[in-house]
C-alpha positions as CSV (number, residue, x, y, z in Angstrom):
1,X,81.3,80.3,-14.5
2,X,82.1,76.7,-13.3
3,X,82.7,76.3,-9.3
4,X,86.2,74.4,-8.0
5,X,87.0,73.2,-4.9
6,X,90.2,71.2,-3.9
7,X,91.4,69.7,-0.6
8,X,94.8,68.6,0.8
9,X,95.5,67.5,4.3
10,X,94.6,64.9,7.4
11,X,90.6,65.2,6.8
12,X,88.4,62.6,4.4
13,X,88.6,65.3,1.4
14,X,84.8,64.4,-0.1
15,X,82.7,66.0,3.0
16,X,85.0,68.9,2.8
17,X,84.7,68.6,-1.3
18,X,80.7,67.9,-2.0
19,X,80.1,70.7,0.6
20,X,81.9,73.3,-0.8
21,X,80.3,72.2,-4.4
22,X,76.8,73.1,-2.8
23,X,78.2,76.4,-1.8
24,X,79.6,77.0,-5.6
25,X,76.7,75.3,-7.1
26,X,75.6,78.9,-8.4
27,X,78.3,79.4,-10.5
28,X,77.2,76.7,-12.3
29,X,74.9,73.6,-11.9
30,X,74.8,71.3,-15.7
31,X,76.8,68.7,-13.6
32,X,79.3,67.6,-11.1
33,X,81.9,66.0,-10.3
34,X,84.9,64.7,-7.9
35,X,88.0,63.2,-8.3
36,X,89.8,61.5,-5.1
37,X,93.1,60.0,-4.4
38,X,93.8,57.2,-1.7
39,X,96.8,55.6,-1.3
40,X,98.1,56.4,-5.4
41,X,94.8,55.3,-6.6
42,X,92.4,57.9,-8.2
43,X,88.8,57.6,-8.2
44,X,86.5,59.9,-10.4
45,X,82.9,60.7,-10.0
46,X,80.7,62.5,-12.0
47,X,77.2,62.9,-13.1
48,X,74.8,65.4,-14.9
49,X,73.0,67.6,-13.0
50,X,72.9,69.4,-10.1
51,X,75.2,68.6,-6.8
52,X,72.7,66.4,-4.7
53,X,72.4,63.8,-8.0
54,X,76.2,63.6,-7.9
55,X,75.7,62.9,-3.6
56,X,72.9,60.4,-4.8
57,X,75.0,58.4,-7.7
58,X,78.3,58.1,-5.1
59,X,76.4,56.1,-2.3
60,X,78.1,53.0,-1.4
61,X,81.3,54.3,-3.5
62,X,85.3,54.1,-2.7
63,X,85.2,57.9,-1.2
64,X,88.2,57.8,0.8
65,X,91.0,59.8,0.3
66,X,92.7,62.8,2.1
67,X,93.4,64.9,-1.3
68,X,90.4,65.6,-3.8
69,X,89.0,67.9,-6.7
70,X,85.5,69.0,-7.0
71,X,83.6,70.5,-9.6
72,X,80.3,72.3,-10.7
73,X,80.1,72.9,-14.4
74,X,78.4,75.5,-16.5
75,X,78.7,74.1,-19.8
76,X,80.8,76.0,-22.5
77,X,82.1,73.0,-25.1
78,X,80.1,70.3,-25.2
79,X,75.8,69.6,-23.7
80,X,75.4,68.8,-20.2
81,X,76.5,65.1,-19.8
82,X,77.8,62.4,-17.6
83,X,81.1,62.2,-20.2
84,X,81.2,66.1,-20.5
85,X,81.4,66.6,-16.6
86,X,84.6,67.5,-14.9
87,X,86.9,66.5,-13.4
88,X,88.8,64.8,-16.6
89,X,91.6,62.2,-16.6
90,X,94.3,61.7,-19.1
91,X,94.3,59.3,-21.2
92,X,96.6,56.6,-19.3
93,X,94.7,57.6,-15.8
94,X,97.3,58.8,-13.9
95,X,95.9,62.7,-13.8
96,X,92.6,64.4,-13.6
97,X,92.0,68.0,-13.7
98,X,89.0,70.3,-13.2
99,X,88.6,73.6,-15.4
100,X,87.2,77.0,-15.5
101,X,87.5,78.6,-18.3
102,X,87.8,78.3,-22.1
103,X,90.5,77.0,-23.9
104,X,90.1,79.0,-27.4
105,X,92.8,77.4,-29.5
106,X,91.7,73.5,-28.2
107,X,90.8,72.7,-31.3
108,X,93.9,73.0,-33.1
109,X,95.4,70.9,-30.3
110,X,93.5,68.1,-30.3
111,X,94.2,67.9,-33.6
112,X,97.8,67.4,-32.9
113,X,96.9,65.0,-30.1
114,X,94.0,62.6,-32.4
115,X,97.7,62.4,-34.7
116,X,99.8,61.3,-31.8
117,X,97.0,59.0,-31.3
118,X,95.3,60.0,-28.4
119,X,91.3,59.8,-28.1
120,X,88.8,61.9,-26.3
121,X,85.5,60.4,-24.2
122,X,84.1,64.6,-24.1
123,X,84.0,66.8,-26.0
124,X,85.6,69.6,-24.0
125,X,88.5,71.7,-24.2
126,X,89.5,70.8,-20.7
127,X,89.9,66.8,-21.8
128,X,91.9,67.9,-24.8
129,X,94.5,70.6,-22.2
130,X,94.8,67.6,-19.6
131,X,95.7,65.4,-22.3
132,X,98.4,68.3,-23.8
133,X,99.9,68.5,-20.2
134,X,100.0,64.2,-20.5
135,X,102.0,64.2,-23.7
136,X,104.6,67.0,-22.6
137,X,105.3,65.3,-19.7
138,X,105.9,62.0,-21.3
139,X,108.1,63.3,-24.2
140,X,110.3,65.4,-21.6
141,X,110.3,63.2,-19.6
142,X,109.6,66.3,-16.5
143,X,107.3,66.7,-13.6
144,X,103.7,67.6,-13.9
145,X,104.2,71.2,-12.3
146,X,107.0,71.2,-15.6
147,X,104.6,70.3,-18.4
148,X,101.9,72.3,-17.0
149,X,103.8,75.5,-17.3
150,X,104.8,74.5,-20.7
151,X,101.3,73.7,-21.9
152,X,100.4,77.3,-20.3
153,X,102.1,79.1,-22.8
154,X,100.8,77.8,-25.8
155,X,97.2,77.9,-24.6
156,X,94.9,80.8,-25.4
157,X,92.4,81.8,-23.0
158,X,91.0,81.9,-20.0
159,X,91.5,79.4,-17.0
160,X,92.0,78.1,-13.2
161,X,93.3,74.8,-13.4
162,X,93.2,72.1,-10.4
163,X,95.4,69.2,-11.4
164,X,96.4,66.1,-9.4
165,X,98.3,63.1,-10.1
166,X,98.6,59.6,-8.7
167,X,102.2,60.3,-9.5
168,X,102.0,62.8,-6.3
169,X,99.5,61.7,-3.8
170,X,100.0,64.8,-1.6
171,X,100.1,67.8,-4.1
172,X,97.4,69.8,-6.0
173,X,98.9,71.8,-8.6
174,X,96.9,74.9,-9.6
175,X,97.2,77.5,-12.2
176,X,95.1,80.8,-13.0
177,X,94.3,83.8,-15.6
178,X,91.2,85.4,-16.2
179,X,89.5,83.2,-13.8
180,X,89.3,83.3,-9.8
181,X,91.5,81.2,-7.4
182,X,92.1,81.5,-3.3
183,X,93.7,79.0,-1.4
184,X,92.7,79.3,2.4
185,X,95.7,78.0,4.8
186,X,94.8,75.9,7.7
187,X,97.3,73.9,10.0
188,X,98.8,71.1,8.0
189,X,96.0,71.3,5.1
190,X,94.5,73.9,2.3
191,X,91.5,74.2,0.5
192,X,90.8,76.1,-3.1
193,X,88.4,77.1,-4.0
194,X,86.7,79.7,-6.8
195,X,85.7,82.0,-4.4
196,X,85.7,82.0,-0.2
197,X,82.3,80.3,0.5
198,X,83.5,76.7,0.9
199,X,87.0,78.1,3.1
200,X,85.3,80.2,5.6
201,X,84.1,77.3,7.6
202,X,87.7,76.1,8.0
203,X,90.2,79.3,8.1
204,X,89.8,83.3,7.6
205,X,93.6,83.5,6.1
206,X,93.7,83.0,2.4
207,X,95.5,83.4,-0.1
208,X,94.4,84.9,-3.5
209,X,96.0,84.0,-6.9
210,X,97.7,85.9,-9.7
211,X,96.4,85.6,-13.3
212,X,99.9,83.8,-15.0
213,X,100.9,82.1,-11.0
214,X,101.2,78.3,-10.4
215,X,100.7,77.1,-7.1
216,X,102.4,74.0,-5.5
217,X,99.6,72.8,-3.0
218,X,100.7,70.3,-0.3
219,X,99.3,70.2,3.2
220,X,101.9,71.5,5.1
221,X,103.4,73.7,1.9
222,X,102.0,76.4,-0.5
223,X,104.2,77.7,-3.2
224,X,103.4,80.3,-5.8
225,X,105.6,80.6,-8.6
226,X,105.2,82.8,-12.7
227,X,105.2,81.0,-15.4
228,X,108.7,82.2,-15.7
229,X,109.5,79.7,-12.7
230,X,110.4,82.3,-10.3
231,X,108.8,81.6,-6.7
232,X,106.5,84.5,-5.7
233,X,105.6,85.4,-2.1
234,X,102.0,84.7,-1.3
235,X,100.4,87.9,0.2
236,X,98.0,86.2,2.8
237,X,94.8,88.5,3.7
238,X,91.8,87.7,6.7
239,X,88.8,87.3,5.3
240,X,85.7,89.1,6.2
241,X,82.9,86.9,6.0
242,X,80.8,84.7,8.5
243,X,79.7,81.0,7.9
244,X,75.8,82.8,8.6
245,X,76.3,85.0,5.7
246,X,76.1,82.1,3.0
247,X,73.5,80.6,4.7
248,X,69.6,80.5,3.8
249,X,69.2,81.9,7.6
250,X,65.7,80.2,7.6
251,X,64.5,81.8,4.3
252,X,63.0,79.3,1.4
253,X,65.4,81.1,-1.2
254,X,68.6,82.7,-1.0
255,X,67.3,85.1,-3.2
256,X,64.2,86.3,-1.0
257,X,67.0,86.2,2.1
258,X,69.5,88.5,-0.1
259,X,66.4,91.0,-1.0
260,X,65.4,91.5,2.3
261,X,69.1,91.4,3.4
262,X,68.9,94.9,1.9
263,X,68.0,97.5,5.2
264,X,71.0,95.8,6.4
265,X,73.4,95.7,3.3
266,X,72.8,99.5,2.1
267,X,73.5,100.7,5.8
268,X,76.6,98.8,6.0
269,X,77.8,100.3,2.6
270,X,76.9,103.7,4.1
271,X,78.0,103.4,7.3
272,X,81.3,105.3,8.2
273,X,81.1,106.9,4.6
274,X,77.9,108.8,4.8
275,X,78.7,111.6,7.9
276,X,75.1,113.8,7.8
277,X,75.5,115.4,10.6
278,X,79.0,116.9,9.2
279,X,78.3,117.3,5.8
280,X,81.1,115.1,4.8
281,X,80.7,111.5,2.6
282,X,84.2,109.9,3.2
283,X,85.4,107.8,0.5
284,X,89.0,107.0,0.5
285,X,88.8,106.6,-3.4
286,X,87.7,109.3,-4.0
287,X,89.0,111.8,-1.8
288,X,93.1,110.4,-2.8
289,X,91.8,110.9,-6.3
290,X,89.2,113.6,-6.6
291,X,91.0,115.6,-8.5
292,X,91.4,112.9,-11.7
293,X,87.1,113.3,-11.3
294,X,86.8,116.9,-11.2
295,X,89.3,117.0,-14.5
296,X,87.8,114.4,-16.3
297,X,87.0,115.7,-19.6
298,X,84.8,112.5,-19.4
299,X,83.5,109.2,-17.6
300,X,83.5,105.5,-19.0
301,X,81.0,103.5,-17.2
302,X,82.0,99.6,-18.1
303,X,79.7,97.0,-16.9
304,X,77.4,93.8,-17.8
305,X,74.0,92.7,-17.3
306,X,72.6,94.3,-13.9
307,X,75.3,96.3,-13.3
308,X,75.7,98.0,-16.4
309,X,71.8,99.1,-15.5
310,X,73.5,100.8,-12.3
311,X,75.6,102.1,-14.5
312,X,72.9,104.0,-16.4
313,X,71.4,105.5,-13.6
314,X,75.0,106.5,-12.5
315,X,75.1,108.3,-15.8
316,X,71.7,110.4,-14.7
317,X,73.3,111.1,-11.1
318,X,76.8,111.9,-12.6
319,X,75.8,114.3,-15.6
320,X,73.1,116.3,-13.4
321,X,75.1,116.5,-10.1
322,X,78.5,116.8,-11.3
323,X,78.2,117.8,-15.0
324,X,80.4,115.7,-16.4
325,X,79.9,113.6,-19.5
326,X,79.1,110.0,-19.2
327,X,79.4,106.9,-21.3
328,X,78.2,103.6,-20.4
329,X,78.9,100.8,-21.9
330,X,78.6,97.2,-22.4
331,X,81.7,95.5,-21.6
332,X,81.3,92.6,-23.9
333,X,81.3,96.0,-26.9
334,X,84.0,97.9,-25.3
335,X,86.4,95.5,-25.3
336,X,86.4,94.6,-28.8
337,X,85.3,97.8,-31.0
338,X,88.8,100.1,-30.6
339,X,87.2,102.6,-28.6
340,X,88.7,106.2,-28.3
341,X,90.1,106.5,-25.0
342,X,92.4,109.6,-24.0
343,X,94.9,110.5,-21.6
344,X,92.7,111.4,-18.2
345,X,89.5,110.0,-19.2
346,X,87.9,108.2,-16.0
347,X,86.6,104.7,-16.5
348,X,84.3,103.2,-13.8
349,X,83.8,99.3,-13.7
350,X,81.0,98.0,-12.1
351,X,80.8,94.5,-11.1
352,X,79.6,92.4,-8.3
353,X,82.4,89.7,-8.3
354,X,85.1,91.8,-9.7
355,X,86.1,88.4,-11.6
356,X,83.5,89.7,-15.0
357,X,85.5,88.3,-18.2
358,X,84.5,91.0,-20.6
359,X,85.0,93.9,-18.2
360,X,88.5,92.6,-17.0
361,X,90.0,92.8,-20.0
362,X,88.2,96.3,-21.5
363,X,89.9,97.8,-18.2
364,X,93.5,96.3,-18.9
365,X,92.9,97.9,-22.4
366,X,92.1,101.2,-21.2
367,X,94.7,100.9,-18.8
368,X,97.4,100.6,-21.4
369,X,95.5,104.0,-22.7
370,X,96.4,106.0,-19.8
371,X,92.5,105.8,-18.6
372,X,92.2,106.3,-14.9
373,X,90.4,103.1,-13.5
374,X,87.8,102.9,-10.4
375,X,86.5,100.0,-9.4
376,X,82.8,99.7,-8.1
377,X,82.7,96.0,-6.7
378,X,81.4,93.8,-4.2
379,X,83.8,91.0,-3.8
380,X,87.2,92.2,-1.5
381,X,90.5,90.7,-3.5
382,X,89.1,90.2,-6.6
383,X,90.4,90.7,-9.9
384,X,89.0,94.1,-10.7
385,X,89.9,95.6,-7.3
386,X,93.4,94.5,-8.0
387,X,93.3,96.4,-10.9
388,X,92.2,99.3,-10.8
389,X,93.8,102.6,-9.4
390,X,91.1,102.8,-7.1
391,X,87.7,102.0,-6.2
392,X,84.8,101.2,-3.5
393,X,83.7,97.9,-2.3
394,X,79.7,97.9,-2.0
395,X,80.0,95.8,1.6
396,X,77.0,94.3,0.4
397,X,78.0,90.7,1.7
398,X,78.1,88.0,-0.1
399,X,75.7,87.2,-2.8
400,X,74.4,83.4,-3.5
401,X,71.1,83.7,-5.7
402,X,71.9,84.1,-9.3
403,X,69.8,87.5,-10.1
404,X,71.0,90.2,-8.8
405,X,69.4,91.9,-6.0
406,X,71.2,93.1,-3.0
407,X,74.5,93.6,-4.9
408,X,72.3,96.0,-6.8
409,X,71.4,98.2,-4.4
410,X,74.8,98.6,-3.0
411,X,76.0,99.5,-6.4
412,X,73.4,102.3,-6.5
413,X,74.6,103.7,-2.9
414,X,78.0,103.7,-3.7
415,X,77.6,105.5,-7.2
416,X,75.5,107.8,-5.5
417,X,78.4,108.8,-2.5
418,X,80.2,109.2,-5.6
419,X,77.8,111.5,-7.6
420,X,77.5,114.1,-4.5
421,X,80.8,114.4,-3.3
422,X,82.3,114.7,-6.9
423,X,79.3,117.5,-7.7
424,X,80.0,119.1,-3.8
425,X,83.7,119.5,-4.8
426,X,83.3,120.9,-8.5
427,X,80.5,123.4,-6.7
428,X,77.9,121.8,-9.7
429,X,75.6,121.2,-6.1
430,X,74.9,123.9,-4.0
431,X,75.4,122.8,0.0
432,X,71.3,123.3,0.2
433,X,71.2,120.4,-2.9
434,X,74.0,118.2,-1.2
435,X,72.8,118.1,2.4
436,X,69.2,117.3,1.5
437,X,70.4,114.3,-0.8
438,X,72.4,113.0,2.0
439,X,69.7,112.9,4.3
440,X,67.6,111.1,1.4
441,X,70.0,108.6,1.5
442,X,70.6,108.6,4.7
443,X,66.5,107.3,5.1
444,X,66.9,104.9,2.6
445,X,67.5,102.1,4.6
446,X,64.3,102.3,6.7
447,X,62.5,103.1,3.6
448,X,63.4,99.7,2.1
449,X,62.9,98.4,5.8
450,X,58.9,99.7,5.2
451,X,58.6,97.7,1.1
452,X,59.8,94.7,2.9
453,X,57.1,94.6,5.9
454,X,54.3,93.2,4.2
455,X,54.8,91.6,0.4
456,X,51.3,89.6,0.8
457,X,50.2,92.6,-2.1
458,X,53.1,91.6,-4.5
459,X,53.2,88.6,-4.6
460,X,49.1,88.4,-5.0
461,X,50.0,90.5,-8.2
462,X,52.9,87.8,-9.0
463,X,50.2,84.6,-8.6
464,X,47.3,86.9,-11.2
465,X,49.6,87.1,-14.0
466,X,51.9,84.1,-13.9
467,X,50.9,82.7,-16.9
468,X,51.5,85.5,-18.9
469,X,53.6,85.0,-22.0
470,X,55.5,88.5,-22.3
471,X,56.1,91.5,-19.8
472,X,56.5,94.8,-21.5
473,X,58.3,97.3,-18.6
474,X,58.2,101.0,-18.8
475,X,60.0,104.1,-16.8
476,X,61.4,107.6,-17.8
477,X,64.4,109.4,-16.3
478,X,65.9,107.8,-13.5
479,X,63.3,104.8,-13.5
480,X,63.9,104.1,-16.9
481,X,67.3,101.7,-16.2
482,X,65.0,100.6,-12.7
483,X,62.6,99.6,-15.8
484,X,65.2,97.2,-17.6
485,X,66.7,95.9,-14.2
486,X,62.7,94.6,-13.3
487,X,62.6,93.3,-16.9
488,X,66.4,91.3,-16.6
489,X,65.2,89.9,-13.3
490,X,61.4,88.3,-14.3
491,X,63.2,87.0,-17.6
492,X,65.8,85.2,-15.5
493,X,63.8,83.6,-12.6
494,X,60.7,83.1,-14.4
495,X,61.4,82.2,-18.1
496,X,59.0,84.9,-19.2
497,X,59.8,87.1,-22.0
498,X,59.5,91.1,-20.9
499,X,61.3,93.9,-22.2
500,X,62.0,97.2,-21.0
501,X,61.8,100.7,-22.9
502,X,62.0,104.4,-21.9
503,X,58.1,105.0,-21.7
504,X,58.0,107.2,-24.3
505,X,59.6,105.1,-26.7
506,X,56.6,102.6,-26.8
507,X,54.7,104.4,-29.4
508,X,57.7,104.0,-31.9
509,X,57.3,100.1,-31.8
510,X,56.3,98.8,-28.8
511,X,53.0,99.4,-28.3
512,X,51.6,97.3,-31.3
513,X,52.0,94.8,-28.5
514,X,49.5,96.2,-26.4
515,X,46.4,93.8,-26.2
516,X,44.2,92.8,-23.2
517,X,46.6,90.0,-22.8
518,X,50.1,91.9,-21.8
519,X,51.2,93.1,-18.2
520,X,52.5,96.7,-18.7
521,X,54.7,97.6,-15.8
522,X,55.4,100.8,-15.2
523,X,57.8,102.3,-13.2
524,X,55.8,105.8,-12.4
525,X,56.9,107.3,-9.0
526,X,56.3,111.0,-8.4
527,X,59.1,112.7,-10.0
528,X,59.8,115.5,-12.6
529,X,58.4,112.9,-15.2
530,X,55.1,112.0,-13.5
531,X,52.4,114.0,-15.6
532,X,54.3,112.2,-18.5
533,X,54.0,108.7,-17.0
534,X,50.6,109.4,-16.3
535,X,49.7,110.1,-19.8
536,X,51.5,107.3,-21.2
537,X,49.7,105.2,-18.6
538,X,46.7,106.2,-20.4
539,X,47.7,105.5,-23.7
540,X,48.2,101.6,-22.5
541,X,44.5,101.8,-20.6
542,X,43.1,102.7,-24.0
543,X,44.3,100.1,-25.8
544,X,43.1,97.4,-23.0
545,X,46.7,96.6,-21.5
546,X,46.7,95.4,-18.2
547,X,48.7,98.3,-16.0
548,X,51.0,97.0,-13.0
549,X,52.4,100.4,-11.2
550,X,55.4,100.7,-9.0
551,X,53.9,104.3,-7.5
552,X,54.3,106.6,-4.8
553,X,52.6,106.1,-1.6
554,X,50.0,108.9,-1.3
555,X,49.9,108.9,-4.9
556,X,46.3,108.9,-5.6
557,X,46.4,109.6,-9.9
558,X,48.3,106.5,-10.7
559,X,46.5,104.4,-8.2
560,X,43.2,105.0,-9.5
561,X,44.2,104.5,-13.6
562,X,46.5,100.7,-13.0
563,X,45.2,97.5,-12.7
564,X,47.5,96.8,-9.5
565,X,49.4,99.0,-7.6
566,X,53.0,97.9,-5.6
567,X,53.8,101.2,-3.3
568,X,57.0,102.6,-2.2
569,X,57.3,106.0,0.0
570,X,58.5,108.7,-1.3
571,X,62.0,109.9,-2.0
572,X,63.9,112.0,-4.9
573,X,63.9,111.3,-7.9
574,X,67.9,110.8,-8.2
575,X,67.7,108.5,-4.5
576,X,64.2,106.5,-6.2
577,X,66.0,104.0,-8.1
578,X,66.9,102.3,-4.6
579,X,63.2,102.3,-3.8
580,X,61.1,101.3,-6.6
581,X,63.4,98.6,-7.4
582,X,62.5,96.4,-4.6
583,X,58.9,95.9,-5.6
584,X,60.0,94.5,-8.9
585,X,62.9,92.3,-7.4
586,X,60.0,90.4,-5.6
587,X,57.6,90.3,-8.5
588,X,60.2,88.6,-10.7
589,X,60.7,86.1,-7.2
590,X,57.1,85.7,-6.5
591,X,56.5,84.7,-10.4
592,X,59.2,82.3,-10.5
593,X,58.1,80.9,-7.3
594,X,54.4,80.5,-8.5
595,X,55.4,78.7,-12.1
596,X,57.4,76.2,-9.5
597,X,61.2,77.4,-10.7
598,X,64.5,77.2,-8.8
599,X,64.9,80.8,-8.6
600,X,67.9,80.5,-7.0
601,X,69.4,78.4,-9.8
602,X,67.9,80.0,-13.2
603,X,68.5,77.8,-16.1
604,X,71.4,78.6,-18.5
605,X,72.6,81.0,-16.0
606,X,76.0,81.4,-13.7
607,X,76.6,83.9,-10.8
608,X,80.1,84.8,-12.4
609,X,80.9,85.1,-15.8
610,X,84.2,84.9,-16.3
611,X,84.1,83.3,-20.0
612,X,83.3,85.2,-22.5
């Protein structure tokens, strides 16, 4: 959640600044701000709304200055205001600070501070730390850096701090835990950032920070120290990542470009792993630890939102290829409900920014358990890669539209690699088994290639029933998590209330929703479910719902019972989910698109969540 940016060195600091806000802006868009120094005097902007109203309300505004902050909130304390926008200052105006995170004891603080006299303009927790910081630097009379570390351990919670001071007109002082920070290093300047999107145009070497670090930002000096005070020697990394990979590439949305992105990203998170004509799936993960998999008595699968649906079709891969018992669970749960967790138990975290709040902190839990952790994640350096044993990145490149989509798929490549070579090794998959699924997978990407040729079908379906007021999506097996994933996504682009059920579940609820009224999408490819699908799609014909099918080209039962048909070619049933996916990925766009919503930007929602 929340998006920072920060710049020291020779360049005007609000191009490099308001840019890097529009990169971030999907980590959070309520409002915006930026606060600038120039020549010891600070100037703070800020506005509600999204980044190009901030751009709009500056015009004709003091924005000179060769250090700044930036910042993109998603609101935690406090509505979506001009006063409730970051960056803060301190009550005497000599600092301002930007925050992501959440301060949980900031209540009891403030308290302390309203005594002492102080007084807020916002009502965030971020106001009430910069303010904290103020008043242990005045009464000990010590440097920002100083107070900052002292204020640190006292807080509870989650943050990455940016603070400057007019005391320092050089200097950005940044702290982190629980919440993502890199630093890129140019010559004679560095930028910060949340994540790499707004360095990339200006330097490849970064620098990514600790949870409990402090980092002494000049332009010709970084310094990383623990909250301890000791100095700590940044470990600097190249990124991999063009400029043209953030960019909308000449699609409207970055969502449509991530979707049919997809050929491209599932090859690349193949490529080099997936050897068909050798029979081997190299996964360096894996293969160093394959022997913690083929003794684990069971497997954890830890994830939120659209990755914990990965994770359930990972549990109908894992149990029927390797034969190995599967949990999955919701992080948010896992982390708070004392789970049993035993010596050599696997636990798999799947996220797409490896920054995920409630799944860092179930993993350093079961960490302290003596669980073996692998990390399924898309973003290289982050939190959860750093953390775990071991893992695979997904390589599916870097993800900008809110709902999931591309990230997705290269979850479901990875866990499948996974599945087979862990089921080859035990000898749970005959080689027959094994080498046909690899060439299955193998096909995928051309597969996808074929959805994504002509769309003019979907999103005619999209435009017919974009006024409806509810969505009720239905799959069994395998397509039953593909089900909830094409519920999640129309509920977050388009605002329309669907839900998602195991197909024969409806009649035990459900279905006394049926009416002539509701879409009934049904996720009913040819697999070992089908003739049940099929009669479950005629339980919903009877009762006058209106059938959307995601089907198998050549299909000719389910064609001739639904409403409207989306096709996808064939594949098996454990490879489908990266197939009949797609279709409902650009239903949920289309619909958005059609009611005239920022699917890029969903309402309420951020990319990362790394509050809880």
């Amino acid at each position: 959640m929340c998006g920072i940016v920060g710049y020291t060195g020779p360049r005007e600091a609000y191009p490099v600044i308001i840019k890097g806000l529009k990169r971030l802006e999907y980590r959070g868009y309520d409002s915006s701000g930026v606060a600038l120094l120039n020549e010891g005097k600070l100037n703070v902007y800020k506005k509600k709304g999204k980044v190009a109203e901030l751009e709009e309300s500056v015009l004709g505004k003091d924005l000179h200055g060769h250090i700044g902050i930036g910042h993109t909130r998603w609101a935690t304390h406090g509505e979506p205001s001009d006063r409730n926008a970051h960056p803060h200052q301190s009550q005497s105006g000599e600092l301002s600070m930007i925050h992501n995170g959440i301060i949980e004891n900031y209540v009891q603080i403030k308290q302390e501070l309203l005594s002492k006299g102080y007084h807020f303009t916002s009502d965030t927790d971020t106001e009430v730390l910069l303010n904290f910081i103020e008043d242990i630097k005045k009464n000990n009379s010590c440097s920002v850096e100083e107070a900052l570390r002292i204020a640190l351990k006292r807080i509870v919670g989650a943050y990455c701090i940016l603070l400057i001071s007019n005391e320092d007109p050089d200097t950005i002082i940044a702290a982190r835990k629980g919440s993502p920070l890199v630093i890129g290093i140019g010559k004679g300047e560095h930028f910060l950032a949340s994540d790499a999107s707004p360095i990339i145009e200006y330097t490849k070497e970064v620098v990514y920070v600790n949870d409990y670090e402090i980092a002494i930002v000049r332009p010709d000096e970084l310094i990383l120290k623990n909250l301890g005070n000791e100095k700590q020697t940044p470990f600097i990394t190249k990124l991999d990542m063009e400029l043209a990979a953030i960019e909308k590439g000449g699609y409207d949305h970055f969502m449509l470009k991530e979707i049919h992105e997809q050929p491209e990203t599932i090859f690349d998170c193949l490529r080099g792993r997936l050897l068909t004509s050798s029979g081997q799936i190299m996964m360096g993960g894996i293969e160093n630890n394959l022997e913690a998999f083929i003794k684990a008595p069971r497997i954890i699968i830890v994830a939120c939102g659209t990755s914990w649906h990965a994770g359930l079709i990972a549990e109908y891969m894992i149990e029927e290829l390797c034969r190995i018992p599967v949990e999955v669970e919701y992080a948010s749960e896992f982390r708070y409900r004392n789970p049993v967790i035993h010596q050599g138990d696997v636990i798999i975290a799947i996220s797409q920014s490896g920054e995920t709040a409630d799944t860092l902190v179930a993993l350093e839990s079961a960490k302290e358990k003596g669980a073996f952790i692998f990390g399924v994640v898309n973003a290289v350096g982050s939190s959860i890669a750093r953390l775990s044993h071991a893992g695979a990145y997904t390589h599916s490149g870097h993800e900008i539209g809110v709902a999931s989509t591309k990230a997705f798929t290269g979850q479901l490549a990875v866990l499948t690699m996974m599945a087979l070579k862990i089921g080859y090794a035990k000898g749970t998959i005959d080689e027959t088994r094994y080498m046909q699924l690899m060439q299955e997978l193998e096909a995928i990407p051309e597969k996808v290639k074929e959805i994504l040729k002509d769309t003019t079908n979907i999103e005619r379906i999209a435009i017919k029933y974009k006024d409806a007021t509810d969505f009720l999506f239905l799959g069994r097996g395998y397509n039953f998590p593909v089900a909830l994933e094409g519920a999640l996504k129309l509920k977050e682009i388009s605002y329309i209330h669907a839900e998602g059920y195991p197909a024969a579940e409806m009649k035990h609820g459900p279905i006394a929703l049926v009416d002539e009224k509701l879409p009934v999408v049904f996720v009913a490819t040819k697999d070992s479910y089908y003739q049940k699908i099929v009669s479950n799609v005629q339980e919903i014909k009877a009762r006058k719902g209106k059938v959307i099918a995601v089907a198998t080209a050549g299909d000719e039962i389910i064609p001739g019972m639904a409403d409207d048909v989306m096709l996808v070619p064939d594949a098996d049933e454990v490879i489908a989910p990266l197939l009949s996916v797609i279709p409902l990925q650009l239903l949920s766009y289309y619909v958005g698109l059609a009611k005239g919503l920022d699917v890029d930007k969903p309402r309420n929602l951020a990319k990362s969540v790394t509050v809880e």
